[in-house]
N, CA, C and O atoms as a GROMACS GRO file, in nm:
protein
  440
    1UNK      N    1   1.819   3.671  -3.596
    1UNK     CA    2   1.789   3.676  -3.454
    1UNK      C    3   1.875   3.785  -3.392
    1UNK      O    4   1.998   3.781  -3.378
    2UNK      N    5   1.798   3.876  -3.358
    2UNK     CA    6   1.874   3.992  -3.258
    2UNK      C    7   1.958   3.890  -3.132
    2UNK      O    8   1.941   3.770  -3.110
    3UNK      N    9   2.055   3.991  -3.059
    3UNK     CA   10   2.102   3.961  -2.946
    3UNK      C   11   1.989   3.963  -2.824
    3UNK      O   12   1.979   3.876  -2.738
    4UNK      N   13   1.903   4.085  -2.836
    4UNK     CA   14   1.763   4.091  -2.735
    4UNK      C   15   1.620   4.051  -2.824
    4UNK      O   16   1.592   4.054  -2.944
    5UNK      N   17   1.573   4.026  -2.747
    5UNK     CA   18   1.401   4.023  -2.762
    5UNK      C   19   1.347   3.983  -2.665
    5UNK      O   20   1.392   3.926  -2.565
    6UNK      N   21   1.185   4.029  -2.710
    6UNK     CA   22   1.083   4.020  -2.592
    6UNK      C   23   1.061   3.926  -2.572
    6UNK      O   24   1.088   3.918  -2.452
    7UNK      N   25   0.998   3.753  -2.629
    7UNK     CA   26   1.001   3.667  -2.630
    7UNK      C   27   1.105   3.600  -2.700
    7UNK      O   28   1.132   3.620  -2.819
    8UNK      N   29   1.179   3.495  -2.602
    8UNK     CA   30   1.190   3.427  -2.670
    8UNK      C   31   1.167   3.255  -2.660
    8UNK      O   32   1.166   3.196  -2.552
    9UNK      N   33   1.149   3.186  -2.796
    9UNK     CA   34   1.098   3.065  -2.835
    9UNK      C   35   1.181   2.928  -2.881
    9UNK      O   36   1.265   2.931  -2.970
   10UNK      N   37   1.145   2.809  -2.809
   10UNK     CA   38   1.224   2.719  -2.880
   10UNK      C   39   1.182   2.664  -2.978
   10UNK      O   40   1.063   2.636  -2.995
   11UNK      N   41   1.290   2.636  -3.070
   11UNK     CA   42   1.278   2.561  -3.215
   11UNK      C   43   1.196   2.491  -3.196
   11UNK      O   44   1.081   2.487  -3.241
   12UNK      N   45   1.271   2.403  -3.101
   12UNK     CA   46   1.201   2.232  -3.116
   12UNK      C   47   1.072   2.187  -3.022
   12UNK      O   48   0.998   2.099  -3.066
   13UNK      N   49   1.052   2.232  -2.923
   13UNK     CA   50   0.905   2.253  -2.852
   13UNK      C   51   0.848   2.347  -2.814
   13UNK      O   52   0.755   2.337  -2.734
   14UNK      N   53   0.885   2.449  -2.855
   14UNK     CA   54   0.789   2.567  -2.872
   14UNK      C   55   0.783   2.684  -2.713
   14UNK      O   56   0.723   2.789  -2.693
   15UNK      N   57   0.871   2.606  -2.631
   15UNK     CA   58   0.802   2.625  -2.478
   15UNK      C   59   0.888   2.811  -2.525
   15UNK      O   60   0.951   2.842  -2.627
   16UNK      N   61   0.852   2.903  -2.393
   16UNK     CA   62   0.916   3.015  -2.455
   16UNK      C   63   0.902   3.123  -2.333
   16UNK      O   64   0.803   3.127  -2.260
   17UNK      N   65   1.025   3.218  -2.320
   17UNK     CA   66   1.083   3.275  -2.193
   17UNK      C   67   1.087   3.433  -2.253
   17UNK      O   68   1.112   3.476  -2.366
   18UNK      N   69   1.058   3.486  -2.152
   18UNK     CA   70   1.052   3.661  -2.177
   18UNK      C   71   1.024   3.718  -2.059
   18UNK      O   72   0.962   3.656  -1.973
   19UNK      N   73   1.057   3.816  -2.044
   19UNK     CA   74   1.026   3.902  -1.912
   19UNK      C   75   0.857   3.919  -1.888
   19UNK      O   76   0.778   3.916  -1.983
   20UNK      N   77   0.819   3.936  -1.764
   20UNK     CA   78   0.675   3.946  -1.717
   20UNK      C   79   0.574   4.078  -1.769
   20UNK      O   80   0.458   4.092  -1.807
   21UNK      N   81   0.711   4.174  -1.742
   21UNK     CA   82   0.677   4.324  -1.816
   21UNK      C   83   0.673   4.362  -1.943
   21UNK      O   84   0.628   4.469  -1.985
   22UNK      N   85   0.726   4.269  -2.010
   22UNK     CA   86   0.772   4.294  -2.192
   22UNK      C   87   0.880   4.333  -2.234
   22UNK      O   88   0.901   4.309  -2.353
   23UNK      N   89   0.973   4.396  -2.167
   23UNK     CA   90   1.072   4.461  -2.197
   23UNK      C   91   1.166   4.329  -2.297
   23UNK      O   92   1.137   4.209  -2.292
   24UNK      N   93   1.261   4.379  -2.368
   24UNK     CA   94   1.347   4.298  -2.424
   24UNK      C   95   1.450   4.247  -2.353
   24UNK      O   96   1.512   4.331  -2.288
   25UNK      N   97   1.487   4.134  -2.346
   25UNK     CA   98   1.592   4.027  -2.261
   25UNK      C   99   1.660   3.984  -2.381
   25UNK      O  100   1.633   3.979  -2.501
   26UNK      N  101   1.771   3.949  -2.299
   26UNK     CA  102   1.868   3.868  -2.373
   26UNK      C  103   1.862   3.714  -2.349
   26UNK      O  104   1.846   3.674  -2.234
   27UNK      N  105   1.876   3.615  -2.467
   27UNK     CA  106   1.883   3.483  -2.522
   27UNK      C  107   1.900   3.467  -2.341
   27UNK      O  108   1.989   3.527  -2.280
   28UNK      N  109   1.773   3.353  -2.253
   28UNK     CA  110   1.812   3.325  -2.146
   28UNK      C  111   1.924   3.203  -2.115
   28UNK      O  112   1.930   3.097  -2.177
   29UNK      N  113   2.018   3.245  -1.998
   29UNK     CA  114   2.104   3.182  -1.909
   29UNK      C  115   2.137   3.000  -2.003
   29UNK      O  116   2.243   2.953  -2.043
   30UNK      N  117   2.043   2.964  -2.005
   30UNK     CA  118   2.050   2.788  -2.064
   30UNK      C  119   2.007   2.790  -2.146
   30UNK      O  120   1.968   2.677  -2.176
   31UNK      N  121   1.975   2.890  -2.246
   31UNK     CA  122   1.952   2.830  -2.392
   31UNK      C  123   2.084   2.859  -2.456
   31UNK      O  124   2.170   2.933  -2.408
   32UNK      N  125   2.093   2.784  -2.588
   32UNK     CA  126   2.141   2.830  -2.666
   32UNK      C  127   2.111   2.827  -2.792
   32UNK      O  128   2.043   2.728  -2.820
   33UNK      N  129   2.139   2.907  -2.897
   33UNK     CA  130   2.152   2.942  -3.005
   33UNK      C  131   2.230   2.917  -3.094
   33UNK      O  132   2.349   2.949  -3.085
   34UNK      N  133   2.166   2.839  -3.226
   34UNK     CA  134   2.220   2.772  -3.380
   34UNK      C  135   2.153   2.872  -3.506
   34UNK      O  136   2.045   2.875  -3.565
   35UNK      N  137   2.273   2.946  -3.513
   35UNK     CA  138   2.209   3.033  -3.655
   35UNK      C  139   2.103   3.059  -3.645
   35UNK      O  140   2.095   3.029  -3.526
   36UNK      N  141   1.946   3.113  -3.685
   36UNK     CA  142   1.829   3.208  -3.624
   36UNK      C  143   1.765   3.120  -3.529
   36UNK      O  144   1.667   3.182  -3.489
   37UNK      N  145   1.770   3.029  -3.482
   37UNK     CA  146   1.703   2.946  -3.403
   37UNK      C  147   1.803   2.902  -3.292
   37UNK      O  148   1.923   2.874  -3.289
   38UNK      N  149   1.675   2.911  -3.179
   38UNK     CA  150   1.705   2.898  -3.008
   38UNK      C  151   1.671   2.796  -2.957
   38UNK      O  152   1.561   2.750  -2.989
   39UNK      N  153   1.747   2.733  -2.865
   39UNK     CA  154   1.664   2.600  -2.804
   39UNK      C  155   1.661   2.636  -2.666
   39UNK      O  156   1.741   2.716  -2.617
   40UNK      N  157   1.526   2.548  -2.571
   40UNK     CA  158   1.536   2.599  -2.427
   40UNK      C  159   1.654   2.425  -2.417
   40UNK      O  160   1.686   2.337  -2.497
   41UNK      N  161   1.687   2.466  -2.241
   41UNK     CA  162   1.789   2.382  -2.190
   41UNK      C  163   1.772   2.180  -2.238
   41UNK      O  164   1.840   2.086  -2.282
   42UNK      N  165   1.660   2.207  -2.200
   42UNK     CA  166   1.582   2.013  -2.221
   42UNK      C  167   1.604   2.032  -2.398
   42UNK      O  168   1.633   1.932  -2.462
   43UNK      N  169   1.595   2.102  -2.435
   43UNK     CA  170   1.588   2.037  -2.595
   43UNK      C  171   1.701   2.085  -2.676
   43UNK      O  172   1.697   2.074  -2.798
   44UNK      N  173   1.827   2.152  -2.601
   44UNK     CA  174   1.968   2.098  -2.670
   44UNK      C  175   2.051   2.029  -2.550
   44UNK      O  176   2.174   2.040  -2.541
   45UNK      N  177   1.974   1.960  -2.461
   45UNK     CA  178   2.065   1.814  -2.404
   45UNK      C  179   2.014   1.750  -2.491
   45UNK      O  180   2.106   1.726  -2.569
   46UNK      N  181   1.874   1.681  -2.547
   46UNK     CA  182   1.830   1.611  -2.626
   46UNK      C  183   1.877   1.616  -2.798
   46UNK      O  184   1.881   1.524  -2.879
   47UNK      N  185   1.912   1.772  -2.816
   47UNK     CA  186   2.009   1.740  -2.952
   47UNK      C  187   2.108   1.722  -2.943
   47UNK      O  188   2.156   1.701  -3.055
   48UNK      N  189   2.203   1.715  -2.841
   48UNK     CA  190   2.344   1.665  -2.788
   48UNK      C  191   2.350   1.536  -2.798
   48UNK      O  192   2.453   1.477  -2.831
   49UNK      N  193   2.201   1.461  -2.763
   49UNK     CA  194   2.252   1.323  -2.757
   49UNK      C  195   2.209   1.264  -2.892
   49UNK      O  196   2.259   1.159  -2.932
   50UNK      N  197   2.114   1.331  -2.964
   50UNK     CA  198   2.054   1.246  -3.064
   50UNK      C  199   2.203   1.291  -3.164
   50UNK      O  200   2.247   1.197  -3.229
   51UNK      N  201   2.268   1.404  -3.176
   51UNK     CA  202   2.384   1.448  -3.260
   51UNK      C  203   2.484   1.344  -3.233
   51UNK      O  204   2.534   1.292  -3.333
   52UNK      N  205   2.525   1.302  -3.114
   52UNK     CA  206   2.619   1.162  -3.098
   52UNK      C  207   2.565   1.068  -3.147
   52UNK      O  208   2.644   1.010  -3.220
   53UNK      N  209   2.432   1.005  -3.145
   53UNK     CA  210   2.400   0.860  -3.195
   53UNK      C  211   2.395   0.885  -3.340
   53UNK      O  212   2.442   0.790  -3.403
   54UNK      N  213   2.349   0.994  -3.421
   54UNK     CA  214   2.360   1.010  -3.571
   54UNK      C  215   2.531   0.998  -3.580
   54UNK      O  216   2.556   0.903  -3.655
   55UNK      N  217   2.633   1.050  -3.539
   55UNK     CA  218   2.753   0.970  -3.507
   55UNK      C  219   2.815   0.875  -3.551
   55UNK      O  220   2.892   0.845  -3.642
   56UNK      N  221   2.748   0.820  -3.435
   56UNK     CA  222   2.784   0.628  -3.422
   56UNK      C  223   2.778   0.546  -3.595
   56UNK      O  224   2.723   0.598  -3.692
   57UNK      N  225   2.829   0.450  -3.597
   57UNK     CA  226   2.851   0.383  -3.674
   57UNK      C  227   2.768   0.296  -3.700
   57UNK      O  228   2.692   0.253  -3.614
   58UNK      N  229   2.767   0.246  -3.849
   58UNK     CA  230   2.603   0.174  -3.852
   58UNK      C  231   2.638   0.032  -3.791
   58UNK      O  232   2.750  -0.004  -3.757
   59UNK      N  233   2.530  -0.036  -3.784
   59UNK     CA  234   2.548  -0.147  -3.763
   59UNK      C  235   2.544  -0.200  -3.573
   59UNK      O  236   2.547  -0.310  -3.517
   60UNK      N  237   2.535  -0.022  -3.509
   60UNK     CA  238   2.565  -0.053  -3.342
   60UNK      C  239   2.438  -0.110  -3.280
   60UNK      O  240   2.322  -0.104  -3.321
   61UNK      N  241   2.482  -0.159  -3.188
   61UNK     CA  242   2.356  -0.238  -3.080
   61UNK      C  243   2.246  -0.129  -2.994
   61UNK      O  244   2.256  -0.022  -2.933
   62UNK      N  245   2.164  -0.203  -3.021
   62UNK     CA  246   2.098  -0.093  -2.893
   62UNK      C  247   2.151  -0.014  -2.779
   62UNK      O  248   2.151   0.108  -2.771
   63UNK      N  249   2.190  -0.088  -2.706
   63UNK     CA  250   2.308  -0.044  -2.570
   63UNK      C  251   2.401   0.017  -2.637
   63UNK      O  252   2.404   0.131  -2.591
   64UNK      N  253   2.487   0.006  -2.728
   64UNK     CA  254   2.610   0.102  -2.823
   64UNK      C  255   2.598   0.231  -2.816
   64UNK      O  256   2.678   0.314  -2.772
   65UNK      N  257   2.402   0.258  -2.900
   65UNK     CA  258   2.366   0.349  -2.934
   65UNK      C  259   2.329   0.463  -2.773
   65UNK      O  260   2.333   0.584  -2.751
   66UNK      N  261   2.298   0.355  -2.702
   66UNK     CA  262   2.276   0.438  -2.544
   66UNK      C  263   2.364   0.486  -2.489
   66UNK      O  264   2.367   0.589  -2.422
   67UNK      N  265   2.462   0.400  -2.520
   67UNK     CA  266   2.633   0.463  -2.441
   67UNK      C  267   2.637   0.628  -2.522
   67UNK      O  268   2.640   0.744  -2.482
   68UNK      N  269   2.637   0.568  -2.641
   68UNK     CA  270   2.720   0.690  -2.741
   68UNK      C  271   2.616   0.811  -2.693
   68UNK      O  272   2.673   0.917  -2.668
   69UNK      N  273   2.483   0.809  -2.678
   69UNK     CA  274   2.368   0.909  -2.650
   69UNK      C  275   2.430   0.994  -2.531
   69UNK      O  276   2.452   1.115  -2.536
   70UNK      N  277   2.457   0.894  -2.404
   70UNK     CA  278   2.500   0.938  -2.282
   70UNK      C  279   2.596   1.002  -2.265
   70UNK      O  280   2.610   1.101  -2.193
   71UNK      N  281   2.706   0.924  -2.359
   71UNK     CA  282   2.826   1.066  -2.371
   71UNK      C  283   2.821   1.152  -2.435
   71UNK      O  284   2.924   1.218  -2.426
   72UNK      N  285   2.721   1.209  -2.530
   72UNK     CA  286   2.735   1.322  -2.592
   72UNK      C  287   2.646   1.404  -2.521
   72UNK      O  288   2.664   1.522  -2.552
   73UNK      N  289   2.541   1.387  -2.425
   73UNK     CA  290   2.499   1.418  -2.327
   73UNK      C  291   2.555   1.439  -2.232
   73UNK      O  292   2.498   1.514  -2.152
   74UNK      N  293   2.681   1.387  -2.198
   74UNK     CA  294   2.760   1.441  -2.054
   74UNK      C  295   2.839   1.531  -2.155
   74UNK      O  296   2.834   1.653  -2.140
   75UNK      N  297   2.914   1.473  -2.260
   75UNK     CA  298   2.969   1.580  -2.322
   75UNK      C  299   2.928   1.761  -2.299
   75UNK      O  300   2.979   1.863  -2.252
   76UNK      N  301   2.810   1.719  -2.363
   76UNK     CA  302   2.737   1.888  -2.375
   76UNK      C  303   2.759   1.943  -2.208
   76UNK      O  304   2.804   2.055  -2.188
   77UNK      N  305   2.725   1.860  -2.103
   77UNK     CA  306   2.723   1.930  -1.989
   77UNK      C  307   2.861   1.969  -1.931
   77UNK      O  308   2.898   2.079  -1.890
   78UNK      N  309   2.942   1.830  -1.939
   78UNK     CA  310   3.067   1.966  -1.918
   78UNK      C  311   3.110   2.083  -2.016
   78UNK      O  312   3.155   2.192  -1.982
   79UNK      N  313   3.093   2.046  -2.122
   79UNK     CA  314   3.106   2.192  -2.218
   79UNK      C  315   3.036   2.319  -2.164
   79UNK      O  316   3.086   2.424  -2.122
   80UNK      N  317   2.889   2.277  -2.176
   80UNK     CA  318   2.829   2.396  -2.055
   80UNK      C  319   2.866   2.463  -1.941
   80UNK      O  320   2.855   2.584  -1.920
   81UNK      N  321   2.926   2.346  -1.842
   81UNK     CA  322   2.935   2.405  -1.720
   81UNK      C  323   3.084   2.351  -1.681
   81UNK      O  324   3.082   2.262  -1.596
   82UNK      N  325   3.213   2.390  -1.729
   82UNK     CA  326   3.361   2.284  -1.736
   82UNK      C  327   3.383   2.287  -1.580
   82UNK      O  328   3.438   2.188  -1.532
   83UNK      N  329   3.343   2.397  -1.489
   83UNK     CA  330   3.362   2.426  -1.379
   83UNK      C  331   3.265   2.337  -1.271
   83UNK      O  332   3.270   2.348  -1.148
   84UNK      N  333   3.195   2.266  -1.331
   84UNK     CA  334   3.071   2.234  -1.246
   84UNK      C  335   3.112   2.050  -1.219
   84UNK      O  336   3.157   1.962  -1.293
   85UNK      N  337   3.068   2.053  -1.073
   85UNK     CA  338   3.100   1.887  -1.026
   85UNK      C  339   3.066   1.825  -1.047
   85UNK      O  340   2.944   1.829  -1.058
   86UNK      N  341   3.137   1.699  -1.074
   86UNK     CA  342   3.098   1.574  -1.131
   86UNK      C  343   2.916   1.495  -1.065
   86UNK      O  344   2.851   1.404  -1.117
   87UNK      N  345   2.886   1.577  -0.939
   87UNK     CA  346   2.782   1.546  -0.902
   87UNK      C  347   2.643   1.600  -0.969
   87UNK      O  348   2.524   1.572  -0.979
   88UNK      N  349   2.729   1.686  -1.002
   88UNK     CA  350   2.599   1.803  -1.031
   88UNK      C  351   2.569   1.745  -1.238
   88UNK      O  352   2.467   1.718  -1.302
   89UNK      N  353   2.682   1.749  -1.267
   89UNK     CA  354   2.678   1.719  -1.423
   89UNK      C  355   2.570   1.551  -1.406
   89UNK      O  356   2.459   1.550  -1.459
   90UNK      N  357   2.621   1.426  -1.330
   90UNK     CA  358   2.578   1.318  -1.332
   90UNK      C  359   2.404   1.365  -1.344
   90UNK      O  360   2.324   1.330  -1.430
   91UNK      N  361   2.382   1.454  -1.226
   91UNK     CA  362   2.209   1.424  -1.158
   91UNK      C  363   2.142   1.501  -1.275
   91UNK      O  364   2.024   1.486  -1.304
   92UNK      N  365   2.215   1.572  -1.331
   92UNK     CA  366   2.168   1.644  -1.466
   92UNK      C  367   2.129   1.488  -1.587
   92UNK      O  368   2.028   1.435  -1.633
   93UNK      N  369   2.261   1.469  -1.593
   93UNK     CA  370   2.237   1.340  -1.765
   93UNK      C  371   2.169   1.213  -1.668
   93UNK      O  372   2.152   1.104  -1.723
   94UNK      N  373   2.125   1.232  -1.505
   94UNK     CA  374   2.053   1.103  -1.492
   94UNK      C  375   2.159   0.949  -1.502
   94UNK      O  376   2.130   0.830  -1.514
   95UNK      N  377   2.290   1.024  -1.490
   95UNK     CA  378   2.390   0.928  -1.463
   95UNK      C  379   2.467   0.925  -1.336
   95UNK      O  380   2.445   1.002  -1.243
   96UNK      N  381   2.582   0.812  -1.337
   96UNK     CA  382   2.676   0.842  -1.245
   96UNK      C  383   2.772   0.939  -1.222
   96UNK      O  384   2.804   1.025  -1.304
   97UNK      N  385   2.822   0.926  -1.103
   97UNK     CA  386   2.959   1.057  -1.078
   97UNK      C  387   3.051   1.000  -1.146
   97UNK      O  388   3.141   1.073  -1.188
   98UNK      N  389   3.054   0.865  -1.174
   98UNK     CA  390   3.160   0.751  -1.216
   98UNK      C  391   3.152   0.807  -1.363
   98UNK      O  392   3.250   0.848  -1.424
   99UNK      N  393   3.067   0.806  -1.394
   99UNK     CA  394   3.043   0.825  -1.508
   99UNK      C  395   3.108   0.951  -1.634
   99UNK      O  396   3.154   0.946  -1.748
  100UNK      N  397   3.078   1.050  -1.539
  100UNK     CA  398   3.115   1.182  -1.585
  100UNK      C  399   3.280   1.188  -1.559
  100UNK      O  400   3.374   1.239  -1.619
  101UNK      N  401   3.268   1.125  -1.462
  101UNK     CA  402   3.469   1.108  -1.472
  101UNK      C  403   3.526   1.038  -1.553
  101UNK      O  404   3.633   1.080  -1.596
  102UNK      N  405   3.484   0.933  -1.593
  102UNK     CA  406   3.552   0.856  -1.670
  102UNK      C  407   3.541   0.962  -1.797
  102UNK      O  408   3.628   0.952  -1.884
  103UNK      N  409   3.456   1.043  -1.808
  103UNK     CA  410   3.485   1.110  -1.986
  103UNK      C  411   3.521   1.223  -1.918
  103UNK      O  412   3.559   1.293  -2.011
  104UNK      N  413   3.534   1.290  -1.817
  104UNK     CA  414   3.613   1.400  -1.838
  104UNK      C  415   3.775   1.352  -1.846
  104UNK      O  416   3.853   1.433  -1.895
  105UNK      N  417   3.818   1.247  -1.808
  105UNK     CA  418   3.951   1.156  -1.779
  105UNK      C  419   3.981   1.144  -1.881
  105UNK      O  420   4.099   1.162  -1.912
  106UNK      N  421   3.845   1.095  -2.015
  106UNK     CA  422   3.937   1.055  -2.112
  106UNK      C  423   3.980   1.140  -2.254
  106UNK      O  424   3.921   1.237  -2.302
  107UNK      N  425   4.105   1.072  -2.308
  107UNK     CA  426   4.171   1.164  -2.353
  107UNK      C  427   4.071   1.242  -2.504
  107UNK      O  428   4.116   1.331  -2.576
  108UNK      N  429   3.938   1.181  -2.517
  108UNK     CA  430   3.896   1.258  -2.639
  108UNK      C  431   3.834   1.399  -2.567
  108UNK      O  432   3.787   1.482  -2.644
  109UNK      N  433   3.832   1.422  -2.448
  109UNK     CA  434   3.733   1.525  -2.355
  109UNK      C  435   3.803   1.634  -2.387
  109UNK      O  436   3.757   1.739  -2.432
  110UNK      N  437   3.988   1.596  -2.348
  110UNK     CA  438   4.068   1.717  -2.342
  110UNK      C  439   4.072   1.793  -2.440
  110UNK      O  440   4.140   1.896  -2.434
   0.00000   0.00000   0.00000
């Protein structure tokens, strides 16, 4: 995968971003990139969280497995954005402000 191209495509649903004119762009703003393959924004929050519940330990509860999803999902967003408010990260993972504080607070975040 070059640094530019004209299109570009996600791995995992296909959806796909390029300039109107054709010209070559660079990997857009919210994707990111795993060795030759790109994901758009919605489908590496969704491997953020499914990468925490593969994680988890066998044997967890349904709810276990939701917690662990949610924090590796807020995880990814403050990693993304470390500068960005606890309001803004929550309305993103569809959680609380409470929420995102308590894991930026805690000591595995730092």
């Amino acid at each position: 995968m070059s640094s530019d191209s004209i299109r570009w495509e996600c791995a995992r649903c296909g959806v796909s971003s390029g300039r109107i004119d054709g010209t070559r762009s660079a990997l857009p703003e919210n994707w990111t990139a795993s060795g030759e393959r790109s994901f758009c924004l919605s489908c590496s929050r969704a491997l953020a969280g499914e990468a925490a519940q593969e994680s988890a330990p066998d044997g967890c509860s349904r709810d276990d497995l939701v917690r662990i999803r949610r924090r590796g999902l807020i995880e990814f967003e403050i990693s993304r954005s470390p500068e960005a408010p606890n309001r803004t990260i929550a309305k993103a993972c569809r959680t609380s402000t409470g929420a995102v504080a308590a894991i930026r607070e805690s000591p595995q975040q730092g």
